[in-house]
N, C-alpha and C positions, 0 to 999 in steps of 0.2 A: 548382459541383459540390456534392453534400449531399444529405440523406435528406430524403425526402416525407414528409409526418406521417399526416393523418384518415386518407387512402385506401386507405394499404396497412400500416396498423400492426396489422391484425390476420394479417398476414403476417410483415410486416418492423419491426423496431422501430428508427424512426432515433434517426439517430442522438444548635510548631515552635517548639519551643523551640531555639532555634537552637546556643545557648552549647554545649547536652548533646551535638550531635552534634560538636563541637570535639572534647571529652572521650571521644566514647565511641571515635573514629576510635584515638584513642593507647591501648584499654583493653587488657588485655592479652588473647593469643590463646588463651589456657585450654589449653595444653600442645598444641595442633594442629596447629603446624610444627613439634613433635620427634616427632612419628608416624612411624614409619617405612613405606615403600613397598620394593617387590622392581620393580627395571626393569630390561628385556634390553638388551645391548648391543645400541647404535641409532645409526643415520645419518639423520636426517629433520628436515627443518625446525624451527624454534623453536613453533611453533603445534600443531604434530602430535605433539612431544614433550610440551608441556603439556598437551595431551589425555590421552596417554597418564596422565599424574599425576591429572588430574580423573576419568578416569574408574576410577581406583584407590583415589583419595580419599575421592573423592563433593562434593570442594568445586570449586565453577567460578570460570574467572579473569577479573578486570577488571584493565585496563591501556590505557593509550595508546599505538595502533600505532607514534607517531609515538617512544615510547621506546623499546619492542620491537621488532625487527624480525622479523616473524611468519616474512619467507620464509628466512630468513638459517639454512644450513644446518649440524647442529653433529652433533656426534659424542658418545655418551656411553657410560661403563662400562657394565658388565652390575654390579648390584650390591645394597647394600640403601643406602637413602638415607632420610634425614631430609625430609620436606616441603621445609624452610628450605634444604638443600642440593640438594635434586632441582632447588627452581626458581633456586638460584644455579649450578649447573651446568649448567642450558641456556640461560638467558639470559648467561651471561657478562659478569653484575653483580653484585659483591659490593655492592656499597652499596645497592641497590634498598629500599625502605623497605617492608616489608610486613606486612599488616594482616589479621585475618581478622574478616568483620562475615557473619554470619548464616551460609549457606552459600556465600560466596562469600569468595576473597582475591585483596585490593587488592596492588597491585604499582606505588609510586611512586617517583619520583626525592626524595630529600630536602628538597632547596630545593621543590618543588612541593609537599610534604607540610607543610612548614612557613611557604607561602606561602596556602593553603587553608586550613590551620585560623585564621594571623589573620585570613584574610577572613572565613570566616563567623563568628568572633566581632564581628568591627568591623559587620560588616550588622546586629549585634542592635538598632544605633541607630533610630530610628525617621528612615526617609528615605523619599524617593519610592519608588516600585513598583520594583525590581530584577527583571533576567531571569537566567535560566540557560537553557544551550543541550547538551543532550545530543543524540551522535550516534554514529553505528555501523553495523555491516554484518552482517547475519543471514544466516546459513548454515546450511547441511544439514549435523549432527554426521555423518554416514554419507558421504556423500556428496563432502561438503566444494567444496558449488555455492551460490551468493548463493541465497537465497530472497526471490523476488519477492511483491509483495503480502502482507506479512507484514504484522499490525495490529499499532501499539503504540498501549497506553493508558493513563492514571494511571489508577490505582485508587482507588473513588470518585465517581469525574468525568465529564466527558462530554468531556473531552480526548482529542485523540489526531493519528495520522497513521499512514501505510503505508510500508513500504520501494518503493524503486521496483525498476524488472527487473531492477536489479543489486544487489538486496538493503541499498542504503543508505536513511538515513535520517536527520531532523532534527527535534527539537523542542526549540522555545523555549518556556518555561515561567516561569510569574509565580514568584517566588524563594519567597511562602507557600508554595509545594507544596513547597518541598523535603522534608520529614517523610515525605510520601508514597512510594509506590513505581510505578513502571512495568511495566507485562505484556506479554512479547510472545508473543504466540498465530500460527497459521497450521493450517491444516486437515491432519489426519496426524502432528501433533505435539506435542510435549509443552509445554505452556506456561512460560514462563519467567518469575519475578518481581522487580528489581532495586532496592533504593533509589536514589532520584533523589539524592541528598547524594552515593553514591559514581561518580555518572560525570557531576558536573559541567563542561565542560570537558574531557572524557575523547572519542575517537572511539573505540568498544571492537568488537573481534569476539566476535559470539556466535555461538551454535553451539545449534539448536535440535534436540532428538532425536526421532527417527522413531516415534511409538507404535504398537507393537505389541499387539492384543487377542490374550491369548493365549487358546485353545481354549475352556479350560474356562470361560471367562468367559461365553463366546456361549451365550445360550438357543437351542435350535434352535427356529425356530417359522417356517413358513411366513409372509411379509408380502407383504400384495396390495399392488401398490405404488401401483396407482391409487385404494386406498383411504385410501394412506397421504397423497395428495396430497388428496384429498377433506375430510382429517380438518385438513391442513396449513389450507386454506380455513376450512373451519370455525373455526380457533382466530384465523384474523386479527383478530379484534375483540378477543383476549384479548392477544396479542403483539405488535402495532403499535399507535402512538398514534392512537387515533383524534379528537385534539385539535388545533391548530393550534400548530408549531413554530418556531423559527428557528434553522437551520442556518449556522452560518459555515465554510462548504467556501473548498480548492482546487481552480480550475476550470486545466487547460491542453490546447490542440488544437496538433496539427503536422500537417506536410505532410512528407514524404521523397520525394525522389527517387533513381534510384539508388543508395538508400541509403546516402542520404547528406539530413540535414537540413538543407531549405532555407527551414523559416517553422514557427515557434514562435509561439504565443500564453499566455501563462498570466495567472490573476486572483486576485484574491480575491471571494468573491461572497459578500452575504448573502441566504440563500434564506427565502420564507416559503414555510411546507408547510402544507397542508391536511392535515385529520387521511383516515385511510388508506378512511374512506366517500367521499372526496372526488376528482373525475378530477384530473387531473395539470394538467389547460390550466386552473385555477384558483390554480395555483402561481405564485408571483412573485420575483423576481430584482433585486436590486439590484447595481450595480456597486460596488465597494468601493476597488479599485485594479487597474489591469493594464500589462501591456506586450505589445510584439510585436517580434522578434526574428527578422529575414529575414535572407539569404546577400544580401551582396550581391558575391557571386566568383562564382555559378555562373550560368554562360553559358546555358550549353545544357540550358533545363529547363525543365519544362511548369508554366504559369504557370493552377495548381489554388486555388481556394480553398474552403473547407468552409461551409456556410451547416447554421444549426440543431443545432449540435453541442450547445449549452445544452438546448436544449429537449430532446435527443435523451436525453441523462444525465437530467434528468427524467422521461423517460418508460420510462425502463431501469429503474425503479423496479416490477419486477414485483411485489413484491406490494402495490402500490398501482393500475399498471394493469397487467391480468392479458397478457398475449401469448395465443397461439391454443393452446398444451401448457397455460396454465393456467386457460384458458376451457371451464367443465365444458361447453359447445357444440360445443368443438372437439376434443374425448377421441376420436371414435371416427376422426381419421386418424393418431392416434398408437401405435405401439406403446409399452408401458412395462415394464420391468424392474426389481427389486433386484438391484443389480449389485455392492454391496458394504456395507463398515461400517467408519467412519473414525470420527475422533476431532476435537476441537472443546474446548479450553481443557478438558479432561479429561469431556467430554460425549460420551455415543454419539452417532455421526451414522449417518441410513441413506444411503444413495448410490439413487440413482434414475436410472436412463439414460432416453431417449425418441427415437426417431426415426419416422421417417414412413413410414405403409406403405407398403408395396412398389408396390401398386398408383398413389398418387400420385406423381404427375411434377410438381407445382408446387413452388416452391424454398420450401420449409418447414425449420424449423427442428429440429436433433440435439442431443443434451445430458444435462449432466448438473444433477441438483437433489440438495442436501448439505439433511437432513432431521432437527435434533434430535429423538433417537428419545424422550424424555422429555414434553415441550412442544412436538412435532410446530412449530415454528418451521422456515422458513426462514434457512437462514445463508450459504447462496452456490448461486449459480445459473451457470454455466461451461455455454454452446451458441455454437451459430454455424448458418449456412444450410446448406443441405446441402450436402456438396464434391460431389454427382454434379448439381446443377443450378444450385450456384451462378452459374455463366454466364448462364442465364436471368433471373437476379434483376439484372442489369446497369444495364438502363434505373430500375429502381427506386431508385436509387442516386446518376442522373445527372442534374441537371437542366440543362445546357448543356450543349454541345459544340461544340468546334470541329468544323469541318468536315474539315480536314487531319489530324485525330488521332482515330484507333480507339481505345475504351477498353475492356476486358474485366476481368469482376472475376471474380479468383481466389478470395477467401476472405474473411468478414465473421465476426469472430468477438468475443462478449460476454464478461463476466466482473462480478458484480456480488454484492457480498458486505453480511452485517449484522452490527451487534455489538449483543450485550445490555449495558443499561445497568443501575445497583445496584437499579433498580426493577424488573428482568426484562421491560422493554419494549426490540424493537427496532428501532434505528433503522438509515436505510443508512449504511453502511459507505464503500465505496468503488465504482464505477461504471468502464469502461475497455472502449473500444470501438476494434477494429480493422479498417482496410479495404483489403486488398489487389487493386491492379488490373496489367493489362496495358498497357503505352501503347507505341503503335507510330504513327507518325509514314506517313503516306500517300506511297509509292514509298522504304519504308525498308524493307531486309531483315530487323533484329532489332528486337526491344522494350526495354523495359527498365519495370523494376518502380516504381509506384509504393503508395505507405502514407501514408493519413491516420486518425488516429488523434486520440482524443477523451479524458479522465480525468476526473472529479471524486470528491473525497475530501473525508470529514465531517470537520472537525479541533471541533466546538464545536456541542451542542445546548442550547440555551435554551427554556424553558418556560414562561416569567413575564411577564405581560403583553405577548402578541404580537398584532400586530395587521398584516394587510395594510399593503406600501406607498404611498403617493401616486403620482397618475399619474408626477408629475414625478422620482420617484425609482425608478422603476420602465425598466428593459432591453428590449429584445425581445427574447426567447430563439428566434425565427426567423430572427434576420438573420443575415448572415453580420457573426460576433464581432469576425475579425481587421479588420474597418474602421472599429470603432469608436475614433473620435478620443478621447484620453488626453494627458497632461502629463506626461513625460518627469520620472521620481526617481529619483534616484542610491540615496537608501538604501529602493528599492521596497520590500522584504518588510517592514523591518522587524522587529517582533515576532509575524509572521504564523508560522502554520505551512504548510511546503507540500512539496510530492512533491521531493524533491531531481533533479535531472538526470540521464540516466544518462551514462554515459562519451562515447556517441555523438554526445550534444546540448550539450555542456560547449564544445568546439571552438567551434560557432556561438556559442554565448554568449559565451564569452572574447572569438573578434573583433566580434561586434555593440558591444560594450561599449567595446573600443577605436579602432572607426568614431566612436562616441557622444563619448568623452575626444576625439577628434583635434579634432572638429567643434566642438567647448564649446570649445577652445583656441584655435581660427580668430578666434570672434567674439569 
């Protein structure tokens, strides 16, 4: 099973000075924790109460979950409070050691305050390459829902990674950066900025807020939206590289059935890209490292695998190759609208929807396009088939089948996002493709749901002396991925950055890993 590529992609797309930050961690807090705050008497989590503080404050909090306990419920006065007392009366820590660095306050345990500043005095020595690993879970200040697909990146750099659908996330970082800072952005909201020195080690909750444009901001001006996608084209020679890159993404495909995960693949890949005049099937892939990660508990389940998922993510790369909404050829069976105005690391976006007219019945693509209104830039593209003909787009989708199993797809849905880098070039982002079908078993009364699903994410672009790979170093990004033979490491990742797990897929990992330990112990 897998997507077709030439025939039907204009239809379907398959798919530091190190010493000063010791020093400055202990400087003192300029009279900010004897501020006084007015707070009602309250029943509400540890998390929901120090919101309440932040957003009275205006300082946001870093901390490690694993000291705080965010869900742990407390009770407080109605009262006036001091900062230093507000957050010693909800966490119900007097000894919490806390720090205020820029707008943000640290919340540490002692011994860990006094065990971090000797480290990174002691690293001032000159030794090998040191990592740090920051990590955390992004959520909706309003809301209070993980945010999925959230970009985080050093500032500066061409580093980065995404949260995954449950808002967590990981990176490992060469220990020079630490001076730097981290950004976490997401469409609709307010950017966030952290130094990396205070969440080394640290897994932190943040909490991104929802931007609102208020009124008076909006020019009213009528926008032709199909002009504005005309104009988006026109600028691709100014806003994409049109040089050749090298990408060091995370590539991972799965398979679910019953929803329940029964084959995981994840990589490291190093991608070479042709600059954005160039088609996609000139692009090249090397292997870097991978693994694969089956059930091996579940019985009774349809033995699916995905071919072309690589190549698919390459070619999801619409404003490198265009799909049939952004082929000025293909403009007159789309309807297009301005359907709204969002926001983008404090950038106007226009919102541009599209679907297919009325009159066509072929399963064409619905969507939205997010449009820097400044730099007519795209920054993320969110469609899928149409849900009134997705049905018809089945066989496009399949290339075997069993003969005892009916396959019907429910729903095929993209997401493919860009970030600007300090040169205002950009590059892609993140890639994630999903494919829901029907499987019903021949003289079976019910179905049951299956989902294969595809990601790659840019963690590393390089620009200096790139050059195509050798044949021998070189993937096919048509095959089916997960058969590709590999050598078994215990410490895979590494210093790799990659999408972290969600909750769902954690299970199968844990026991494939103790399949793996059992069998190393046999021999």
């Amino acid at each position: 099973m897998g997507h077709t590529a030439e025939n039907t992609f204009h239809r379907v797309l398959i798919c530091i000075v190190l010493l000063s930050i010791a020093i400055f961690l202990q400087a003192d807090d300029g009279g900010v924790l004897s501020r006084k705050i007015q707070l009602p008497k309250s029943k509400d989590s540890v998390y929901k109460l120090l919101r309440q503080v932040s957003d009275k404050s205006g300082y946001l909090f870093i901390y490690d979950s694993q000291i705080i306990d965010n869900d742990k419920e407390v009770k407080i006065a109605k009262g006036e409070y001091t900062l230093r007392e507000a957050i010693y009366a909800i966490t119900g820590n007097r000894n919490l050691q806390i720090s205020v660095v820029g707008n943000h306050i640290l919340l540490q345990l002692p011994e860990e305050r006094k065990e971090r500043t000797l480290q990174v005095v002691k690293e001032v020595e000159p030794e090998k390459e040191k990592y740090i690993t920051l990590s955390g879970t992004i959520y909706d200040q309003i809301a209070d829902e993980p945010l999925p697909y959230s970009a985080i990146g050093v500032n500066n750099t061409t580093i980065g990674t995404i949260s995954n659908q449950d808002g967590e996330f990981k990176l490992i970082l060469p220990d020079s950066l630490r001076h730097l800072s981290i950004k976490l952005t997401h469409v609709g909201y307010q950017s966030q900025e952290v130094e990396i020195s205070l969440l080394d080690g640290h897994h932190v909750r943040f909490s991104l807020e929802p931007q609102i444009i208020p009124l008076q901001e909006i020019v009213v001006r009528a926008i032709d939206p199909l002009q504005e996608i005309k104009l988006m084209l026109d600028k691709r020679k100014l806003n994409y590289p049109q040089s050749s890159t090298y990408l060091t993404t995370f590539y991972r495909e799965g398979v679910d059935h019953k929803r329940k995960n029964v084959d995981i693949t994840e990589a490291v890949l190093k991608v070479y890209k042709t600059g954005y005049h160039v088609n996609a099937n000139f692009d090249q892939v090397k292997l870097v490292k991978m693994r694969r990660i089956k059930s091996m508990l579940e019985k009774d389940t349809i033995f699916t695998k995905m071919k072309s998922g690589i190549h698919s993510a390459l070619l999801l790369d619409v404003m490198k190759n265009l799909p049939d909404f952004l082929n000025p050829e293909e403009f007159d069976k789309f309807d297009y609208t301005h359907t709204d105005i969002s926001v983008v690391d404090g950038r106007r976006i226009n919102v541009i929807s599209f679907e297919q007219k009325e009159y066509i019945t072929e399963p064409l693509y619905t969507g939205q396009l997010f449009i820097d209104s400044e730099n007519q830039a795209l920054v993320e593209a969110r469609f899928e088939v149409n849900p009134k003909y997705v049905e018809h787009a089945t066989n496009m989708y399949i290339e075997k089948k069993n003969r005892g199993i009916n396959l019907t797809l429910q729903k095929v849905h993209y997401t493919i996002s860009y970030k600007s880098s300090s040169d205002s070039i950009y590059y892609i982002n993140h890639i994630r493709g999903d494919l829901d079908f029907k499987v019903r078993r021949k003289r079976r009364l019910f179905s049951s749901p299956l989902h294969l699903w595809f990601e790659m994410v840019n963690c590393k672009v390089d620009t200096s002396e790139v050059n195509g790979f050798s044949r021998k170093e070189r993937i096919s990004t048509q095959n089916i991925f997960s058969d590709t033979k590999y050598k078994y490491d215990k410490d895979f990742w590494g210093h790799f950055n990659v999408i972290l797990p969600e909750e769902k897929l954690k299970e199968l990992i844990i026991n494939n890993l103790s399949e793996v330990r059992n069998s190393l112990d046999e021999e």
